[in-house]
N, C-alpha and C positions, 0 to 999 in steps of 0.2 A: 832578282825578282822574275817576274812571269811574264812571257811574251804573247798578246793578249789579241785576239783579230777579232772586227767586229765588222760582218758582212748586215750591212745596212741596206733596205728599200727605201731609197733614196726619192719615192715620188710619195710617201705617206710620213705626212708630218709628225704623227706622232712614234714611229719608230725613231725619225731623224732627232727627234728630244730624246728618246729615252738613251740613245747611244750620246746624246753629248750629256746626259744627266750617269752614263757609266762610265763613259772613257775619265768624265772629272776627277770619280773617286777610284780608277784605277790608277791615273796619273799620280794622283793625292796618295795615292799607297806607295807608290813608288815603281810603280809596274807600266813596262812598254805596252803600248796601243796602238794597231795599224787598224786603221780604216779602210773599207773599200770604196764609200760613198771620198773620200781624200782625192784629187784632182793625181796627185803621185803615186797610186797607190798600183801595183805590181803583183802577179802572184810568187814571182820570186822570191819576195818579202815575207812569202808561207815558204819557210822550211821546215826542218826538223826540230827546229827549237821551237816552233810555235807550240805555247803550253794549252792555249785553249781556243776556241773558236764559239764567238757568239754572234747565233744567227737573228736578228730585229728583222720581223716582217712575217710571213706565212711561208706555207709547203714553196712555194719556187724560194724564198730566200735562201731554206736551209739545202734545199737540191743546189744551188748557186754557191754554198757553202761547201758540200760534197764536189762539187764538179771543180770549184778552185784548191781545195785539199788536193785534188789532184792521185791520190795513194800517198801521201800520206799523213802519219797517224798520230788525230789529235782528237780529243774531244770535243764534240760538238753539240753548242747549247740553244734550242730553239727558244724563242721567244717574242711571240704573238703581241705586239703594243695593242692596249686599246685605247680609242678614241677618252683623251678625259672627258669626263661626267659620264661614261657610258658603264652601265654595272655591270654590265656581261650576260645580263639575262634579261629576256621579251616580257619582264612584268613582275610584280613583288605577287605572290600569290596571299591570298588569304588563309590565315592559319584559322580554324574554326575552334568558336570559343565554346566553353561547355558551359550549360546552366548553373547558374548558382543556387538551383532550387535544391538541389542534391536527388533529381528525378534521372542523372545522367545523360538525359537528353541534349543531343548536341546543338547549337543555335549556330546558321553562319551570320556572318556579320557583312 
């Protein structure tokens, strides 16, 4: 199976869930997992066999990602956690409803 790295932001709670909510089902697959948030955890353990690299957190994770790849060549998978209950957007906008008079006129609501 697949030798799997998951460079974690280790002070933002909800990356540190979402890497033990992926490492579960990669284990569950059958696929090796290294952690970098892992008290053991080494960049020796990125070698050439690593099949993929997934980066939990923002632009410094996946640079931290890049810079422990070191050259070399795996692919690398960004991945932004958000905060749960948070939708990703500053506001549901309002979709504006048309009359039902059949004048086409638009009514917002």
């Amino acid at each position: 199976m697949a030798l799997v790295v998951l460079v974690v932001h280790e002070e933002r709670p909800e990356a540190v869930a979402q890497a033990d909510a992926l490492a579960a089902v990669l284990v569950g697959d059958g696929h090796q997992v290294n952690r970098s948030d892992d008290p053991g955890f080494t960049t020796t353990g990125m070698d050439d066999a690593t099949d993929l690299v997934v980066s939990l957190g923002g632009d410094g994770s996946i640079l931290r990602a890049v810079d422990l790849l070191d050259g070399r060549s795996a692919p690398i998978l960004g991945v932004k956690p958000r905060r749960t209950g948070v939708s990703g957007h500053r506001g549901a906008r309002r979709r504006p409803r048309f009359g039902g008079s059949g004048t086409g006129r638009r009514t917002r609501s």
